[in-house]
C-alpha positions as CSV (number, residue, x, y, z in Angstrom):
1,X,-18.3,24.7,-28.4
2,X,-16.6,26.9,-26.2
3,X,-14.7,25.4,-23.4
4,X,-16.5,26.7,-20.4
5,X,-19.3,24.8,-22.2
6,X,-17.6,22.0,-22.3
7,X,-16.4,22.0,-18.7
8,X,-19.6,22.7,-17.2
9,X,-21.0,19.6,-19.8
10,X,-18.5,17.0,-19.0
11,X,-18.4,17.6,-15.4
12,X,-21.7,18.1,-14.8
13,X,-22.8,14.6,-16.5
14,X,-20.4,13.1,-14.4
15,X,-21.5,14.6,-11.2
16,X,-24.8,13.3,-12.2
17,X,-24.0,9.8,-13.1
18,X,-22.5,9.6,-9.9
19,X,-25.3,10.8,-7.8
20,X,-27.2,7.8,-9.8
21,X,-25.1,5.1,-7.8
22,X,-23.2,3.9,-10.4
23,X,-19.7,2.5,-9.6
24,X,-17.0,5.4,-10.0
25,X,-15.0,3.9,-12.8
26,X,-18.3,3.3,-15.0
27,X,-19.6,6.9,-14.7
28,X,-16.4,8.0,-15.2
29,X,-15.5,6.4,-18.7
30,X,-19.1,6.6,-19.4
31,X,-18.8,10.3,-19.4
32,X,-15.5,10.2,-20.9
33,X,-16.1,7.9,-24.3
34,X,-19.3,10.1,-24.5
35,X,-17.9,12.9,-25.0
36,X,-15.3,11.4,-27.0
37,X,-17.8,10.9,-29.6
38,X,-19.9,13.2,-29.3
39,X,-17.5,16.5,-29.3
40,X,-14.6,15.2,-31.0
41,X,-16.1,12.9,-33.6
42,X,-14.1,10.1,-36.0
43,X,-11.1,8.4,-34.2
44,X,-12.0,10.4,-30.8
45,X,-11.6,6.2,-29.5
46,X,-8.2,6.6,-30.0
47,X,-7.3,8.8,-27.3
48,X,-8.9,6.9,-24.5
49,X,-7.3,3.8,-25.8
50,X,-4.0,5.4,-25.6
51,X,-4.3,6.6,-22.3
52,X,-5.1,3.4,-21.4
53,X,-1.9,1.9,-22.3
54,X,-0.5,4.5,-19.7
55,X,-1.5,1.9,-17.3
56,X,-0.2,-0.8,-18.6
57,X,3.0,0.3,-19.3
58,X,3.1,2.0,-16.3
59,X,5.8,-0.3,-13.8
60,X,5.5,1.1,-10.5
61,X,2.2,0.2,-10.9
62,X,3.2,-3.0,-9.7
63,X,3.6,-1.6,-6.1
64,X,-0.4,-1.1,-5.6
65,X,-1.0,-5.2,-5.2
66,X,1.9,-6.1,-3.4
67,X,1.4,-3.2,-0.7
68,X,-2.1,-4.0,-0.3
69,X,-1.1,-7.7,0.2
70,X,1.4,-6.9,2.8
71,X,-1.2,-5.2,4.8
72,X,-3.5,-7.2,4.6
73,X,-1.4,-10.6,5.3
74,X,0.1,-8.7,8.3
75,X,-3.8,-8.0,9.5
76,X,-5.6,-11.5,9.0
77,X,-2.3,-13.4,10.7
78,X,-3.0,-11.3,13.7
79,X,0.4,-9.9,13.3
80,X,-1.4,-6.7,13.9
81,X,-3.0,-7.9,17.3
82,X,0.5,-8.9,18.6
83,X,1.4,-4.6,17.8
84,X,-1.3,-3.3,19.7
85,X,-0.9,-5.7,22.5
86,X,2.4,-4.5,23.0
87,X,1.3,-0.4,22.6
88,X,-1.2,-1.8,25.4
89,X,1.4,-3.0,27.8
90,X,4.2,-0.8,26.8
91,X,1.8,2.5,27.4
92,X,-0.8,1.6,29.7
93,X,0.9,3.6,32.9
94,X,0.5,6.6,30.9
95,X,-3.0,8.2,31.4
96,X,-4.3,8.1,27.9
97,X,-1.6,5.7,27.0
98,X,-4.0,3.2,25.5
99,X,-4.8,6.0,22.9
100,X,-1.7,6.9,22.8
101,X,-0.9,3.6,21.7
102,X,-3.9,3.5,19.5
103,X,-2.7,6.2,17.4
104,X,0.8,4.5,17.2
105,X,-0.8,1.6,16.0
106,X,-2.5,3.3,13.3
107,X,1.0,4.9,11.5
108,X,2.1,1.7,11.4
109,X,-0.9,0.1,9.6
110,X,-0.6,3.0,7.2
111,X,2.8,2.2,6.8
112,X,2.4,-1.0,5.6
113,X,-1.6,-1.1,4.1
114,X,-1.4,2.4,2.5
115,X,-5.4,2.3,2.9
116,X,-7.7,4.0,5.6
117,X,-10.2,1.0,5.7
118,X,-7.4,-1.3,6.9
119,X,-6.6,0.9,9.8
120,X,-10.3,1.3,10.4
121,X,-11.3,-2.1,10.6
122,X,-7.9,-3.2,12.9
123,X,-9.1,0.1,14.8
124,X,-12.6,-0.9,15.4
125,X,-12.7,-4.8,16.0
126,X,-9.3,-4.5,18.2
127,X,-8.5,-1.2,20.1
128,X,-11.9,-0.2,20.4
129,X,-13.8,-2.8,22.9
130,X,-10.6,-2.7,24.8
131,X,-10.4,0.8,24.7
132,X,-14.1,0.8,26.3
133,X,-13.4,-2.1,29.2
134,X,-11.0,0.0,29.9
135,X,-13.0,2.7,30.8
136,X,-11.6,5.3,28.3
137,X,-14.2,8.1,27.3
138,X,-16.4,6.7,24.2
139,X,-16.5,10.1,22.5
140,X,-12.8,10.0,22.7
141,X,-12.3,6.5,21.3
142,X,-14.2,7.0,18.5
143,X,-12.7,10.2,17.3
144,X,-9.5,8.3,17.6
145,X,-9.9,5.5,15.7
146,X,-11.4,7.4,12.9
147,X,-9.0,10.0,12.8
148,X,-6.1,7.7,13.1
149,X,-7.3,5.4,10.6
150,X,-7.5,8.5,7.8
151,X,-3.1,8.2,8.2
152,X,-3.7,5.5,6.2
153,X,-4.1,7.9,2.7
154,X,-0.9,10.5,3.6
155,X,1.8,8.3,5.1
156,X,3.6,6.5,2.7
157,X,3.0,3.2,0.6
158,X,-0.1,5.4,0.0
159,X,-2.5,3.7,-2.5
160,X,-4.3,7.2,-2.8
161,X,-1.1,9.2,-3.5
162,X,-0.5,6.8,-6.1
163,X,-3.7,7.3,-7.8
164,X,-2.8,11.6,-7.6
165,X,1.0,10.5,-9.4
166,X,-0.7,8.7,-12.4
167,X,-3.5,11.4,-13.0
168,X,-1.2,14.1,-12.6
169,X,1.9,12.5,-14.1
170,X,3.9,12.7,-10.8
171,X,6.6,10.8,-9.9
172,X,5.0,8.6,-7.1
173,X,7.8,8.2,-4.9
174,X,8.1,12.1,-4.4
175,X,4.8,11.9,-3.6
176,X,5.6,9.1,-0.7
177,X,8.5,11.2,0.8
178,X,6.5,14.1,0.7
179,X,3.5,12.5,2.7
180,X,6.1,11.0,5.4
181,X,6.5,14.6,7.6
182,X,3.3,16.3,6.9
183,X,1.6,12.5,8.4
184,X,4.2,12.2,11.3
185,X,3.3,15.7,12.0
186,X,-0.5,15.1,11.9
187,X,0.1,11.8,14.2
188,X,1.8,14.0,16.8
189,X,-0.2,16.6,17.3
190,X,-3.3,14.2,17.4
191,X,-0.8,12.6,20.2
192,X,-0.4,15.6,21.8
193,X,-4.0,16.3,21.9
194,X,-5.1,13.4,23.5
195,X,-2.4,13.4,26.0
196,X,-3.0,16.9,27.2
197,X,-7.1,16.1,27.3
198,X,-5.9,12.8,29.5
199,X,-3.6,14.9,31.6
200,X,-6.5,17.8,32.6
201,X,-9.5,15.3,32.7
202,X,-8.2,12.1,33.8
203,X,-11.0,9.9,33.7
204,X,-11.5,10.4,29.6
205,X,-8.2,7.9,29.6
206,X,-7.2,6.3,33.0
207,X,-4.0,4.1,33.2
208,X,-3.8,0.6,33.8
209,X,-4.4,0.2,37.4
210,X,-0.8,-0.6,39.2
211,X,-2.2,-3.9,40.1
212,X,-2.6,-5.1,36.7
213,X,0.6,-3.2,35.8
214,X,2.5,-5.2,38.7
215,X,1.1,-8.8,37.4
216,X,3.0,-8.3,33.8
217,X,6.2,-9.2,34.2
218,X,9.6,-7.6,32.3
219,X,10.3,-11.3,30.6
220,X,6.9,-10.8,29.4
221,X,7.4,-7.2,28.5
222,X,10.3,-7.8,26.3
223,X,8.6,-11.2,24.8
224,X,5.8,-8.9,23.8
225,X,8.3,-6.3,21.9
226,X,9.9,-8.9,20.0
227,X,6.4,-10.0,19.3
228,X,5.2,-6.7,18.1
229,X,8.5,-5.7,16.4
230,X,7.9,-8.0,13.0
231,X,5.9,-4.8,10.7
232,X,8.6,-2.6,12.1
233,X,11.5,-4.8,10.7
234,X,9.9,-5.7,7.6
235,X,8.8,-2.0,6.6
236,X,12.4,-0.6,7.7
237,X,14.0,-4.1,5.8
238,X,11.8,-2.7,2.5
239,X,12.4,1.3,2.9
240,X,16.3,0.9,3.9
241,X,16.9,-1.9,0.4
242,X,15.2,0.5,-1.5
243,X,16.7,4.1,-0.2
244,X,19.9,2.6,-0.9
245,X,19.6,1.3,-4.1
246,X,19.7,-2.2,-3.4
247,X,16.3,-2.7,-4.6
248,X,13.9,-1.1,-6.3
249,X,10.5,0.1,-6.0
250,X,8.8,-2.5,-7.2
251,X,11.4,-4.9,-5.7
252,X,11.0,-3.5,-2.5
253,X,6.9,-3.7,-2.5
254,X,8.2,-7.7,-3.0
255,X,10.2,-7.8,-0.2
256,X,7.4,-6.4,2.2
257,X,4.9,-8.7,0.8
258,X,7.1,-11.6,0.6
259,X,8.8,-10.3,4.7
260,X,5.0,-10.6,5.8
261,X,4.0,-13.9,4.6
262,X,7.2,-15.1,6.0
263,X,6.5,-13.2,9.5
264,X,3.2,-15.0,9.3
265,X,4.8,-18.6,8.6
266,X,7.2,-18.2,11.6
267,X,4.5,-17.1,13.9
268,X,2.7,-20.4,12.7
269,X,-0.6,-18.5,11.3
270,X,-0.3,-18.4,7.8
271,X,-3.7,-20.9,7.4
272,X,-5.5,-21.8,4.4
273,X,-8.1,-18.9,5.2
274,X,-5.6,-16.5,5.7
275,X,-4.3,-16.6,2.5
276,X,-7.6,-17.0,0.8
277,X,-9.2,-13.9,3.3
278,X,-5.8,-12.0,2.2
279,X,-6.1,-12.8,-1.6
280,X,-9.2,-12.0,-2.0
281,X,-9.1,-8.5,0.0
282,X,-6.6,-7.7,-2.3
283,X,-7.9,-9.0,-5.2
284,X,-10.6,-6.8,-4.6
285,X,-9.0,-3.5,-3.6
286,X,-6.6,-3.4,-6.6
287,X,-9.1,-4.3,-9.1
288,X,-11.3,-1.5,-8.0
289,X,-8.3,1.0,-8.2
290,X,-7.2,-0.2,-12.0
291,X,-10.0,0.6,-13.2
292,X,-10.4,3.9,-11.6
293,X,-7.2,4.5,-12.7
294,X,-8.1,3.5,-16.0
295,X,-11.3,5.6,-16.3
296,X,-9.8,8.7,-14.8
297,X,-6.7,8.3,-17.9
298,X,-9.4,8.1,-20.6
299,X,-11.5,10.9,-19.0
300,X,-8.5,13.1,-18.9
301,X,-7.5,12.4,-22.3
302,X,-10.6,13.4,-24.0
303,X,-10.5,16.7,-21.3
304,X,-7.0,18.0,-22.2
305,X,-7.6,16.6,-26.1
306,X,-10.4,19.6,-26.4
307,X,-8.4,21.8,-24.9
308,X,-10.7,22.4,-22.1
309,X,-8.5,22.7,-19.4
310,X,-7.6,26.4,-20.0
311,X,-11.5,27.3,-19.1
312,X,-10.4,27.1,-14.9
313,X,-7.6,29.4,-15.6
314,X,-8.9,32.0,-17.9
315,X,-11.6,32.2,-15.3
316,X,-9.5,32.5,-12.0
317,X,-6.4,34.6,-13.4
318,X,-8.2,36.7,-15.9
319,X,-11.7,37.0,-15.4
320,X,-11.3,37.3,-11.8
321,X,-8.1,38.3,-11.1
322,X,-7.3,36.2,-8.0
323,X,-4.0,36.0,-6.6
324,X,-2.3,32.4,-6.5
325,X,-3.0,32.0,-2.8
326,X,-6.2,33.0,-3.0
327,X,-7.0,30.2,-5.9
328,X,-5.4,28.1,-3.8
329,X,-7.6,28.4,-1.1
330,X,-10.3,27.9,-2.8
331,X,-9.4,25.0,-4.5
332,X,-9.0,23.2,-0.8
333,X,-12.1,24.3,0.3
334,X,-13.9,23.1,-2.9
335,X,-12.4,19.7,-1.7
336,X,-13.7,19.7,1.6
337,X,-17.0,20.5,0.3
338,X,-17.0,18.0,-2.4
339,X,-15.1,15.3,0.3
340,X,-18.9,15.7,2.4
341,X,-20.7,13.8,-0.6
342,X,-18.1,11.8,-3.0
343,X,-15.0,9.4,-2.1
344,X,-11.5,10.5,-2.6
345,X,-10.9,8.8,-6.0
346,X,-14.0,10.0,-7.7
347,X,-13.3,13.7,-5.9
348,X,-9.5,13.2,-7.2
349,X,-11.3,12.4,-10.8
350,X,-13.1,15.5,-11.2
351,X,-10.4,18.1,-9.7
352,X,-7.2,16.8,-11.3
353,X,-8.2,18.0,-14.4
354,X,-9.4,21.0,-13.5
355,X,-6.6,22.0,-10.4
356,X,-3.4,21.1,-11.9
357,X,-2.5,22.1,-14.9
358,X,-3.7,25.5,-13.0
359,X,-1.2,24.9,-10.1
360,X,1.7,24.4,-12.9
361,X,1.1,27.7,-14.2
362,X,0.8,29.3,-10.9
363,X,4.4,27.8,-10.0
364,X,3.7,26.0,-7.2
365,X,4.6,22.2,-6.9
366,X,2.2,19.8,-7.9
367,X,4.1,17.4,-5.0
368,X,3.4,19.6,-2.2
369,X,-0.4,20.5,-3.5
370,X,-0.8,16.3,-3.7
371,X,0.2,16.4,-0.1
372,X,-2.8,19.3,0.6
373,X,-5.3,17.5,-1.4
374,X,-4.5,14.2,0.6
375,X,-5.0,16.3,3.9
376,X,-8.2,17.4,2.5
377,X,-9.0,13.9,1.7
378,X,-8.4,12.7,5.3
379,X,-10.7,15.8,6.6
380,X,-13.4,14.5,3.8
381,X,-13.2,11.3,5.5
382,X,-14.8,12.2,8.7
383,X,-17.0,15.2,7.8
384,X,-20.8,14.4,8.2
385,X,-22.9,14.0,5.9
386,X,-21.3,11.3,4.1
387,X,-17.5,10.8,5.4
388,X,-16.3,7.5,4.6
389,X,-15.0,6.5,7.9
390,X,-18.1,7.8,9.7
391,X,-19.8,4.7,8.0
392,X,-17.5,2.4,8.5
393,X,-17.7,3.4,12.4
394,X,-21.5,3.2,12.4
395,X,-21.3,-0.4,11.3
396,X,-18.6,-2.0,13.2
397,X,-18.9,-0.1,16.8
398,X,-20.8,-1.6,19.9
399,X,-24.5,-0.5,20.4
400,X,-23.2,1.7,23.1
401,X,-21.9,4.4,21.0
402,X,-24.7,6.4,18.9
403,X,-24.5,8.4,15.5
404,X,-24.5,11.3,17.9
405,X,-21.5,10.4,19.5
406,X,-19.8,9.1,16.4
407,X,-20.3,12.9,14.8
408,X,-19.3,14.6,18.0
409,X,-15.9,12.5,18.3
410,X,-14.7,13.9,15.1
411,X,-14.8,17.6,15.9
412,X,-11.3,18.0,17.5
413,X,-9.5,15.9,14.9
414,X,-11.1,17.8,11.7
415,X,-9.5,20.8,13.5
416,X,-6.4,19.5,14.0
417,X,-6.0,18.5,10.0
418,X,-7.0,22.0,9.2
419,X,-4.3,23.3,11.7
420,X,-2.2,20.4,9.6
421,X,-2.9,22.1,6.6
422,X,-2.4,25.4,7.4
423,X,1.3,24.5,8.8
424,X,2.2,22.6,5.5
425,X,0.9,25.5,3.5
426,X,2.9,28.2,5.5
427,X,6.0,25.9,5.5
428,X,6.3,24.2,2.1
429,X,9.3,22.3,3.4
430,X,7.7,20.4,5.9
431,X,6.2,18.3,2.1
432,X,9.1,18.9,0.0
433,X,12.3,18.7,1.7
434,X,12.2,14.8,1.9
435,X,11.7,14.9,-1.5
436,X,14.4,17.4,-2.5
437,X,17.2,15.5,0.0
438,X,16.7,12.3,-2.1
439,X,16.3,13.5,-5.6
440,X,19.7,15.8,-4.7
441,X,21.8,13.0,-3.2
């Protein structure tokens, strides 16, 4: 069988075990041990079991629990609450400033969930009604929260870029460095946007009025910064132990999940249901990652064991002569299209494969094209018909804000991450110089 054939078989079964509804990591090895047995015959088991035991004896694997944890623990204890209380006081006299803060908020959830539903759900249940009372524009809002919460996948512990270092055999803290400009540089210019919106139209984001501003006093200001401060010390506590060698990686995911239950002790809120809300959360998450993970290995295996992954780049540098830019291009836009009807993991599933041995052989870094895909990812997230965070937004907003306006919201943020993309693509640095400084110190 020729491996065009076998591309356009293996993929093709999977796309269509997926459009069934079956859970991503069952389709997935489903598809994989099928044609394990089918095309390669007599100990084709062997290879998925194998790969397998990449998992296991994978160490920084370690990290995905204990980040997800940390995030969580700092969420439930209402550590969280305490941060955007004090974005709320702190930038209220700026108009916009509650978004402002709002999108503050979110880099600091993704810096210590490394998830997008995290972000969303703090987004939606806390910044959002007050957001409203306060008589910011719900269109606005909306488009805020969701495109805030989508840092949660690019700036570093990311669980997704973790997922993109085992499939594609990446070292995952290059991965985090590179995510940490190109997401500070999405979180400004979303910053940017929304202030100069506030500043031309400024009833979209009014300020606190100077009455309520007067009636908060600077004791109080200051109590509420200490209060806020706790993920900021226990994420710069992890990052600095570990950037010096003190500690490491794995170590330092146990300092920030160990730093959070302790914040939440001192703060008196680490309850019975905490930890049991927290445990389970991340029981749940990390389980659900393993095993994609696990099926994506085996897949994989049997793919590159056939040799099929030289079809994509016979057909893109020889058939049709393309330039590497050019492939490049199209292999962002076949995320985005792909990002309107499957989840990143099951997208990363069927491209890794496919996309990167073809970006080794066009020399270009398979760190800085991680970085692009996740961009991708976070556009995929809010792109009608089926963006991941437009779901999440339909269920937990008020009855006041419509599928209309939840689709409308996103317009000026999906343009923004393209913009984003373009920038990191033009200026490869901005990905990889993080990376570069701490490999060559």
């Amino acid at each position: 069988m020729s491996y065009e054939l076998i591309t356009l078989l293996m993929f093709s079964s999977l796309m269509v075990m997926l459009l069934t509804g079956q859970r991503v990591f069952g389709a997935i090895g489903f598809v994989a041990a099928g044609a394990a047995l089918l095309l390669w015959g007599d100990g084709a088991v062997e290879m998925p079991f194998n790969a397998s035991f990449q998992v296991l004896n994978w160490y920084p694997l370690l990290t995905l629990p204990l980040f997800i944890y940390m995030g969580y623990m700092l969420a439930e204890s209402g550590i969280a609450n305490d941060l955007y209380r004090m974005f709320h006081v702190w930038m209220g006299p700026v108009r916009g400033g509650l978004a402002l803060g709002t999108i503050g908020l979110m880099v600091i959830i993704s810096a210590m969930n490394g998830l997008s539903v995290a972000g969303m759900a703090i987004g939606a249940s806390v910044a959002l009604p007050e957001l409203l009372r306060r008589g910011y524009d719900k269109v606005m809002v909306t488009g805020v929260i969701q495109a805030g919460s989508s840092l949660g996948i690019l700036i570093p512990p990311s669980v997704v870029l973790v997922l993109y270092a085992m499939i594609a055999r990446q070292p995952v803290l290059q991965l985090w460095l590179a995510g940490v400009l190109p997401g500070l540089l999405m979180a400004s210019l979303f910053a940017l946007y929304i202030y100069i919106r506030c500043r031309r139209n400024p009833k979209l984001g009014p300020p606190l009025p100077k009455e309520e501003r007067d009636l908060i006093t600077w004791p109080e200001k200051f109590r509420l910064l200490r209060a806020g401060i706790a993920p900021f010390v226990i994420f710069a506590t992890m990052m600095g132990l570990f950037l010096t060698g003190i500690t490491s990686l794995v170590e330092s995911s146990a300092v920030g999940a160990t730093g959070a239950t302790l914040a939440a002790l001192f703060k008196r809120r680490l309850t019975w249901r905490v930890m049991d809300d927290t445990m389970r959360q991340t029981l749940s998450i990390t389980c659900m990652f393993m095993f994609i993970i696990l099926a994506a290995l085996c897949f994989g295996a049997v793919y590159d064991g056939l040799g099929a992954k030289n079809a994509i780049r016979v057909l893109m540098l020889e058939t049709w002569d393309l330039t590497p830019w050019e492939i490049l291009i199209m292999m962002l836009v076949s995320f985005v299209i792909l990002g309107m009807f499957l989840d990143d993991t099951a997208m990363l599933v069927i491209v890794a494969p496919l996309y990167i041995p073809l970006v080794l052989s066009m020399g270009f870094s398979p760190i800085w094209f991680g970085v692009l895909y996740v961009i991708t990812c976070q556009v995929a997230y809010i792109t009608p018909p089926f963006g991941y965070n437009l779901f999440l937004m339909r269920a937990m907003a008020p009855p006041e804000i419509t599928l209309v306006d939840i689709y409308r919201s996103i317009v000026p943020f999906v343009g923004i991450m393209l913009v984003t993309i373009a920038i990191v693509m033009a200026f490869p640095q901005i990905a990889l110089w993080l990376p570069e400084m701490y490999s060559g110190r």
